[in-house]
C-alpha positions in Angstrom: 0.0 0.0 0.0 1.3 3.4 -1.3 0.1 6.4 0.9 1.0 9.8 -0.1 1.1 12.7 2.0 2.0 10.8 4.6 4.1 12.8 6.9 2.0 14.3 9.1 -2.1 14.6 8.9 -4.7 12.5 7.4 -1.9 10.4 5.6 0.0 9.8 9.3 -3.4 9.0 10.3 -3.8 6.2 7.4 -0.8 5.2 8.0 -1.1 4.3 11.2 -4.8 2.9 10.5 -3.6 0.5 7.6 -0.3 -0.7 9.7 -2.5 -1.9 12.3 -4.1 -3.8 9.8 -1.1 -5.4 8.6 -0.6 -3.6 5.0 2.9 -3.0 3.9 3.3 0.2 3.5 5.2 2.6 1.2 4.5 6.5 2.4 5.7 9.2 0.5 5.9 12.9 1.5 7.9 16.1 0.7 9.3 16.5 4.5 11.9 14.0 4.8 12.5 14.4 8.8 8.5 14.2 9.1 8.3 10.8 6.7 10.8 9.2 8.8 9.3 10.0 12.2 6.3 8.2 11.2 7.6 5.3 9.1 9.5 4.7 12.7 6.4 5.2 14.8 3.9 3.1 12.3 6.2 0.1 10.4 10.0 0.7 11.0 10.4 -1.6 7.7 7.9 0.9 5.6 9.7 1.9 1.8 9.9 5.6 2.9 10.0 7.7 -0.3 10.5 11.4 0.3 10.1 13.8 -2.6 7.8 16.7 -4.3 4.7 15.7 -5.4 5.5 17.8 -8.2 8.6 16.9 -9.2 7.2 15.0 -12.7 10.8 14.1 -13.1 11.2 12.4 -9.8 8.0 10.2 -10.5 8.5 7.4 -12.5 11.9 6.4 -10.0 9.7 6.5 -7.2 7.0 4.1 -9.0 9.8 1.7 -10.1 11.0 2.0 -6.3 7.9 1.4 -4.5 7.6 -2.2 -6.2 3.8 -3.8 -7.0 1.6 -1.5 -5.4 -1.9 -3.0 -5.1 -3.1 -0.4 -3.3 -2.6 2.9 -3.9 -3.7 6.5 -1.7 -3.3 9.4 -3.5 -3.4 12.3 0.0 -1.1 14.8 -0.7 -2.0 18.1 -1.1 -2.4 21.6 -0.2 -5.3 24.2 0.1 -6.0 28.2 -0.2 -7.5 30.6 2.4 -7.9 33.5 -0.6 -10.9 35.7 -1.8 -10.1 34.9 -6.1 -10.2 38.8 -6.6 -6.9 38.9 -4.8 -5.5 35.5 -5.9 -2.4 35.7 -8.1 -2.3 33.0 -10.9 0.6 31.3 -9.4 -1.0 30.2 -7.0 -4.1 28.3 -9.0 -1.2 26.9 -10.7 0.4 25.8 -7.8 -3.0 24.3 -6.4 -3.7 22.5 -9.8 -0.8 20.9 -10.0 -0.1 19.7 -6.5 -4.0 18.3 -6.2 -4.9 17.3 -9.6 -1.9 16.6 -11.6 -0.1 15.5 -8.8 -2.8 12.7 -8.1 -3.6 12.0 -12.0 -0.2 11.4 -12.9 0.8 9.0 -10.3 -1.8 7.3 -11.0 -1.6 6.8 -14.4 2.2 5.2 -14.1 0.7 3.0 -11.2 -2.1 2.1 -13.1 -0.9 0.1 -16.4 1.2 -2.6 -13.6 -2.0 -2.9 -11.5 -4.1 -4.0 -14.6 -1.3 -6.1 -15.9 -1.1 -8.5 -12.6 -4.5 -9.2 -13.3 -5.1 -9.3 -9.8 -7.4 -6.1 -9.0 -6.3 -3.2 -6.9 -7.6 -0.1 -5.2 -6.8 3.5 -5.9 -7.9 6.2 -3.6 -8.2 9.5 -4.2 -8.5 12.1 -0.8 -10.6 15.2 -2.5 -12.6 17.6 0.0 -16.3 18.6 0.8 -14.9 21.2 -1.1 -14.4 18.8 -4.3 -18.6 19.2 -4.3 -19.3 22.0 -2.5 -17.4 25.5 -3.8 -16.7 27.1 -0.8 -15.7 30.9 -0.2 -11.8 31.6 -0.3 -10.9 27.9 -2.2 -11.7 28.4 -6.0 -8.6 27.2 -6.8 -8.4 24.4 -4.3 -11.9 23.9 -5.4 -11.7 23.5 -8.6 -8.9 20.7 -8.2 -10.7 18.6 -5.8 -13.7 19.0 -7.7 -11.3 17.8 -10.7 -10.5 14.7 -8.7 -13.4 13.9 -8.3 -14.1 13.8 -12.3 -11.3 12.0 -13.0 -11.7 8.9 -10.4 -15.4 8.9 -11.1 -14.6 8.3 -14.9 -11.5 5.8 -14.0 -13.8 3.9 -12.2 -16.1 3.2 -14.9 -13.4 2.1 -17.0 -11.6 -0.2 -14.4 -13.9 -1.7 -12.0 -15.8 -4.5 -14.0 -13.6 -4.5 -16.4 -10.2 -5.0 -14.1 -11.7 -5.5 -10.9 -10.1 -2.2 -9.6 -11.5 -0.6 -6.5 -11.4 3.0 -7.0 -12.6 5.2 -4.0 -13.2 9.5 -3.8 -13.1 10.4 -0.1 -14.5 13.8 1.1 -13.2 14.5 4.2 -14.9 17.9 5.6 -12.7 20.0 8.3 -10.1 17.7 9.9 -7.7 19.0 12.5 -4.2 19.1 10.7 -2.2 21.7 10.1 -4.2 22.1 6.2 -5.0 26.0 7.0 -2.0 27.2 8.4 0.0 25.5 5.4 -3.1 26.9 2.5 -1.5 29.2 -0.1 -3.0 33.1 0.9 -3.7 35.3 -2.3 0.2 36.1 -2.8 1.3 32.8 -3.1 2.7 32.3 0.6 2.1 29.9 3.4 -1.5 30.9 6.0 1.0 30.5 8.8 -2.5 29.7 11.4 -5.3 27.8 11.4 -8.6 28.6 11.1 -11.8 28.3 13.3 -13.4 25.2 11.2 -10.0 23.7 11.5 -9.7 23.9 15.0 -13.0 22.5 15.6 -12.6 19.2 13.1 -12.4 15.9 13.4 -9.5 14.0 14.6 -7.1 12.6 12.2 -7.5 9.3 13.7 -11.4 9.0 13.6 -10.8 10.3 10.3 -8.7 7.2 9.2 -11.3 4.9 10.7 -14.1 6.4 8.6 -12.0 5.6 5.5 -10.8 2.4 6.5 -14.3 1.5 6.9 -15.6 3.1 4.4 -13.0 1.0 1.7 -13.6 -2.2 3.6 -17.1 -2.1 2.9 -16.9 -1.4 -0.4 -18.3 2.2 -0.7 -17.4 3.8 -3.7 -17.6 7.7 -2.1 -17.1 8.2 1.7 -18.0 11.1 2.9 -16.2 11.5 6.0 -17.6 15.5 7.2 -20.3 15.9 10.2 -22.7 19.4 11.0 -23.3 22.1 8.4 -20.3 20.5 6.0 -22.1 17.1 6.1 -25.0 18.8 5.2 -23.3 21.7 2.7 -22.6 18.0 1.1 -26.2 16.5 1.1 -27.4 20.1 -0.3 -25.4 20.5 -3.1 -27.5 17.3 -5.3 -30.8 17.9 -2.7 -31.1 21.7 -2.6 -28.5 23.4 -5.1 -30.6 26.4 -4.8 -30.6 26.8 -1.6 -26.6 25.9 -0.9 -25.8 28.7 -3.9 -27.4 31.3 -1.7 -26.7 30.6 1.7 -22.5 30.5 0.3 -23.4 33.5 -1.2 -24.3 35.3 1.7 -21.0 34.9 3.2 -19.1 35.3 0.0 -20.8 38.5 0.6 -19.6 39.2 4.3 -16.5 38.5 3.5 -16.4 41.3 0.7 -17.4 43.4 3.0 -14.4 42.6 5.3 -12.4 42.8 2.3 -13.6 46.6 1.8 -12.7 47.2 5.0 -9.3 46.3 4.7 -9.4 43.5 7.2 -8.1 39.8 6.4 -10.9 37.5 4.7 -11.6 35.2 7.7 -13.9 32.0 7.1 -17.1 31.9 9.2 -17.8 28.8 11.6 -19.4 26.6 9.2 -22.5 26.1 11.7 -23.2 29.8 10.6 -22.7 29.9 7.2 -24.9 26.3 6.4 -27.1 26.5 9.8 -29.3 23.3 10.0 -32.3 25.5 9.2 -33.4 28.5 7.5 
């Protein structure tokens, strides 16, 4: 089992879920200290392969490294806290590549072995609430997850009866990482502190369990979000209408915090999808 991302966060998380389980693990991540704290922590024998997500060069060494992988979780990842008026284009490219190409491209050099064994597989892909639901401050980070979700919904319908691969979207909501303090901010550069929906998410490790779960059983999307994101989720297929305004109202606050020159800052999430209107 490949995990990326797996240095600290949901990935950690995973890996430590999955290693419990007895999986071999390969983890990947761009923070080489980090990777090896938690290959020592999880499996102490785990293929540790630290590098850029980004790095197309880098990739297809790392594939021929990692060995038969027969299951494979694409995590890695970064998001934005920025209003798109403000947003340079760097920094869409930046989100693009790191959580769309990123993901695609692994798995297309992972993909032609898996189907070649004959044997089935599992790829994951770990998109966002915000991969259904565009949220204020993440078009960018948006638009890639909601990309993800495109491309793993297609690859399953071309791999899943006919290869007996597993493919899996997972849309975690607000899990409590370090994801906002490391989001991209309009010029390009690093948050540098959380944010209140953050704070208040889910634990990494319930988070793992939800997915573990969630592939064991066989479930094709997990939704892993509670509260106003779960249901942000439910509204966007049950109630478009009504999800379109109630984000627009707080795009709408947040302009007006823009105009008066104070930092865009996103709104608990129990205010801005309330359980009733």
């Amino acid at each position: 089992m490949w995990i990326t991302g797996a240095s600290s966060g949901i990935g950690a998380a995973l890996a430590e879920a999955f290693a419990a389980e007895g999986a071999r693990l390969v983890l990947s991540g761009r923070r080489r200290e980090a990777l090896a704290e938690v290959g020592a922590r999880v499996q102490p024998d785990a293929v540790l392969l630290p590098f850029e997500a980004t790095d197309w060069a880098a990739l297809p060494e790392a594939v021929a490294t990692a060995g038969e992988v027969d299951v494979l979780v694409n995590n890695a990842g970064i998001s934005q806290r920025s209003l798109a008026v403000d947003t340079r284009p760097e920094v869409y490219k930046a989100l693009i590549e790191t959580d769309l190409l990123a993901p695609i491209w692994l798995t297309q050099l992972v993909l032609p072995a898996m189907v070649e064994r004959g044997r089935g597989g599992h790829i994951v892909g770990i998109s966002s609430v915000a991969g259904r639901v565009g949220t204020v401050l993440r078009t960018g980070y948006c638009a890639a997850k909601h990309g993800l979700i495109g491309y793993l919904d297609a690859l399953r319908a071309e791999v899943e009866l006919a290869y007996g691969i597993k493919v899996t979207t997972v849309l975690p909501g607000s899990v409590r990482t370090q994801v906002a303090a490391n989001a991209l901010v309009a010029d390009g550069s690093a948050r540098g502190e959380s944010d209140v929906n953050i704070d208040a998410g889910m634990e990494p490790a319930e988070c793992a369990r939800r997915i573990l779960a969630g592939m064991k059983a066989g479930t094709r999307e997990i939704i892993v979000a509670e509260g106003g994101e779960a249901r942000g989720a439910a509204l966007r297929f049950a109630d478009p209408e009504r999800l379109f305004g109630l984000l627009a109202q707080e795009g709408a606050r947040l302009a007006e915090e823009r105009a008066k020159g104070a930092r865009p800052e996103p709104a608990p999430v129990r205010r801005t999808l309330p359980e009733r209107q």
